[in-house]
C-alpha positions as CSV (number, residue, x, y, z in Angstrom):
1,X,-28.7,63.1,-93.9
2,X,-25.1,62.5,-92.9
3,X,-23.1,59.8,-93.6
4,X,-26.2,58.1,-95.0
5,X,-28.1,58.4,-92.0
6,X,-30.7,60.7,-90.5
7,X,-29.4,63.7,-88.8
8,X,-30.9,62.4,-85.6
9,X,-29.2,59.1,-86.2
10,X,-25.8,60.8,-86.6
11,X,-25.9,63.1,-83.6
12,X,-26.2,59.9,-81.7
13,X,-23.4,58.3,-83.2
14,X,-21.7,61.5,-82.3
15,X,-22.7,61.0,-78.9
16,X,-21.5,58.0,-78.2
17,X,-18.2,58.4,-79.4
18,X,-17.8,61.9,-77.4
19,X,-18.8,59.8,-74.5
20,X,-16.8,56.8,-75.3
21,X,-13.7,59.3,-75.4
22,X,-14.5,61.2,-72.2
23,X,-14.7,58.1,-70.4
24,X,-11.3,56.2,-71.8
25,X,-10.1,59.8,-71.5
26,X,-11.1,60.3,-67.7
27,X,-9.6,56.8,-66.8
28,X,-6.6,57.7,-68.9
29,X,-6.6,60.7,-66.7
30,X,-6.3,59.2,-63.5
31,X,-4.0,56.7,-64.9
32,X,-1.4,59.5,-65.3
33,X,-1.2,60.6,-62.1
34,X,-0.9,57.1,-60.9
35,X,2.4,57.1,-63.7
36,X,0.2,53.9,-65.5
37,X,0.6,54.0,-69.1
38,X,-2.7,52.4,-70.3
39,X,-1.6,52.0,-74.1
40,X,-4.4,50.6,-75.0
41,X,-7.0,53.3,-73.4
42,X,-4.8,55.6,-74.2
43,X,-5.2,54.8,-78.3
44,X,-8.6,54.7,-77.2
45,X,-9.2,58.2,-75.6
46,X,-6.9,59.4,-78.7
47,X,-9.2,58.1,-81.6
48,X,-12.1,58.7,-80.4
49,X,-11.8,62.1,-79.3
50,X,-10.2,62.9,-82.9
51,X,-13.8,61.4,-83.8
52,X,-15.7,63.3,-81.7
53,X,-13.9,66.7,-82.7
54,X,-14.0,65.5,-86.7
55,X,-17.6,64.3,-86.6
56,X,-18.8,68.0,-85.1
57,X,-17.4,69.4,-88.4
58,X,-20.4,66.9,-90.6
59,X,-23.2,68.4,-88.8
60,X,-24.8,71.3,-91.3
61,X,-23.7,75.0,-90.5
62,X,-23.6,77.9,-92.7
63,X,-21.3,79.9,-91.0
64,X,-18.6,79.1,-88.1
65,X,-19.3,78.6,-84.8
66,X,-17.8,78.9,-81.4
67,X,-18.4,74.8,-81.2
68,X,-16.0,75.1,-84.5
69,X,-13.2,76.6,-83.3
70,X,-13.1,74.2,-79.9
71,X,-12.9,71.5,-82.7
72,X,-10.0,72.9,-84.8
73,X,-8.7,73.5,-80.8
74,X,-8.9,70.4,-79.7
75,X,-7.4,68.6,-83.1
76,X,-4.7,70.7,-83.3
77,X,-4.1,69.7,-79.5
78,X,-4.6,66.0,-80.1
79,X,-2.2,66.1,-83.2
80,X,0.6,67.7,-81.0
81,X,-0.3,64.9,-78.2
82,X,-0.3,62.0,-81.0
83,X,3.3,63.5,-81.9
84,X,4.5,63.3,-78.5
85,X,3.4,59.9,-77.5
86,X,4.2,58.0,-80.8
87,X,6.6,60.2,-82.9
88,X,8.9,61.4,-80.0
89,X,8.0,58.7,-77.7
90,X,7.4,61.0,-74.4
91,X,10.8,61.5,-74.6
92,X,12.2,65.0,-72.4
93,X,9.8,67.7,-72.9
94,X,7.5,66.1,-75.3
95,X,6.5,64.0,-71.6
96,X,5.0,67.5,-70.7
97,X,3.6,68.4,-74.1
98,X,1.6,65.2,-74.4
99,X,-0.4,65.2,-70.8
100,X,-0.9,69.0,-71.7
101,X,-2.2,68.8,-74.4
102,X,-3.9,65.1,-74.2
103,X,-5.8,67.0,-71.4
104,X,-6.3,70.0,-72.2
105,X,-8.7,68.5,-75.5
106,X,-10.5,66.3,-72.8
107,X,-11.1,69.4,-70.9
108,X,-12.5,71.0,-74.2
109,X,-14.6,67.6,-74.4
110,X,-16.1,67.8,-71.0
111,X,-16.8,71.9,-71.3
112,X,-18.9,70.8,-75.0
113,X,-21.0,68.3,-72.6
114,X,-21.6,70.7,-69.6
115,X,-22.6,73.0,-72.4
116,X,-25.0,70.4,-74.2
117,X,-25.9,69.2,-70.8
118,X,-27.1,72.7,-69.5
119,X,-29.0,72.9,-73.3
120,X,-30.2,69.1,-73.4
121,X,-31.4,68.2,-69.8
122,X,-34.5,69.6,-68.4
123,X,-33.4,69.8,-64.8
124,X,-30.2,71.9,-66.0
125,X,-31.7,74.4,-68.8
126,X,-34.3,75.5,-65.7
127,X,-31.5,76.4,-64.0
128,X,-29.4,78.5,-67.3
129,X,-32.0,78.9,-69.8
130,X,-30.2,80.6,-72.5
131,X,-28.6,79.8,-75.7
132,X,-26.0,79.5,-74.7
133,X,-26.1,79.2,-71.4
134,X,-24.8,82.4,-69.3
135,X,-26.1,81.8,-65.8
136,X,-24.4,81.4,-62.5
137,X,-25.2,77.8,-62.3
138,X,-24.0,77.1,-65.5
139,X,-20.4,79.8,-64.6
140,X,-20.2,78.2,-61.7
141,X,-20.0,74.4,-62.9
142,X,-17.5,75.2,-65.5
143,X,-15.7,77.1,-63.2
144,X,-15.6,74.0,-61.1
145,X,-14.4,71.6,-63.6
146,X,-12.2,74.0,-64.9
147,X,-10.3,74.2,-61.6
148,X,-10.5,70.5,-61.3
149,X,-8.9,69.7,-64.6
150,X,-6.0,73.0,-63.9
151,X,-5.4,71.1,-60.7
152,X,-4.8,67.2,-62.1
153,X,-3.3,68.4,-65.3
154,X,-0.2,70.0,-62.8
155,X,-0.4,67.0,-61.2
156,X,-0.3,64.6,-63.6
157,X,2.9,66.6,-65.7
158,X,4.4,66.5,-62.3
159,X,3.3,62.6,-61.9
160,X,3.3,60.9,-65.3
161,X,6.6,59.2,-65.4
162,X,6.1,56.0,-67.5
163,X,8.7,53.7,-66.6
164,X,8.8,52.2,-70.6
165,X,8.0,54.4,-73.3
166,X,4.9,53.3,-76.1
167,X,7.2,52.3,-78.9
């Protein structure tokens, strides 16, 4: 049991909020390059991939994982990215710190799922069948997004100029 409910129960909690803060954070995403603020996603995306990283820590382990350190990764990012959009206000650099590092955790959220998805889904664990997956198929695809997210990240710091700051 965790949090008072079945272990099964809370990896679906889980679940949802990783998805819940891929998706805000994807939108979120986009919304940068376009220079669109999206305060309210953008809280969102925030929260609930602080859940999603927080929550991983509840599951039972007895000793520390690679899935660990992408958590204290990715919190340690969002904390720097909560600092620059609502302690320093995007102001000069911290602009350039906050889609950074904003991004760089959703990456980390999106190479957890590929990784889940290549253990989870049928189709994909026929083509990368170890634990954890090591195959081309499963290289390739993270390769892919990988490049993706290097590509829009550059973009976006070179984009995201909000034209009011999130006071």
């Amino acid at each position: 049991m965790v949090l008072g409910m079945s272990l099964s129960a809370f990896t679906m909690v889980h679940v949802i909020i990783s998805l819940i803060g891929i998706v805000s954070g994807v939108i979120v995403m986009f919304g940068m390059l376009g220079s669109h603020r999206m305060p309210g996603l953008t809280a969102i995306f925030l929260l609930f991939t602080i859940l999603t990283s927080a929550t991983g820590f509840l599951f039972p382990f007895t000793k520390l994982l690679p899935s660990h350190m992408i958590g204290i990764l990715s919190l340690v990012l969002l904390a720097i990215a909560c600092i620059a959009l609502y302690g320093m206000n995007l102001s000069g650099v911290w602009r350039s710190i906050y889609v950074l590092t904003a991004m760089a955790s959703l990456y980390l959220n999106v190479f957890v799922l590929i990784i889940q998805g290549f253990l989870k889904v049928p189709v994909l664990h026929a083509l990368a069948p170890s634990v954890p997956p090591a195959e081309p198929p499963f290289a390739v695809v993270q390769g892919i997004v990988l490049l993706f997210f290097v590509i829009v990240i550059v973009g976006a710091v070179r984009r995201f100029r909000p034209a009011a700051t999130f006071a």
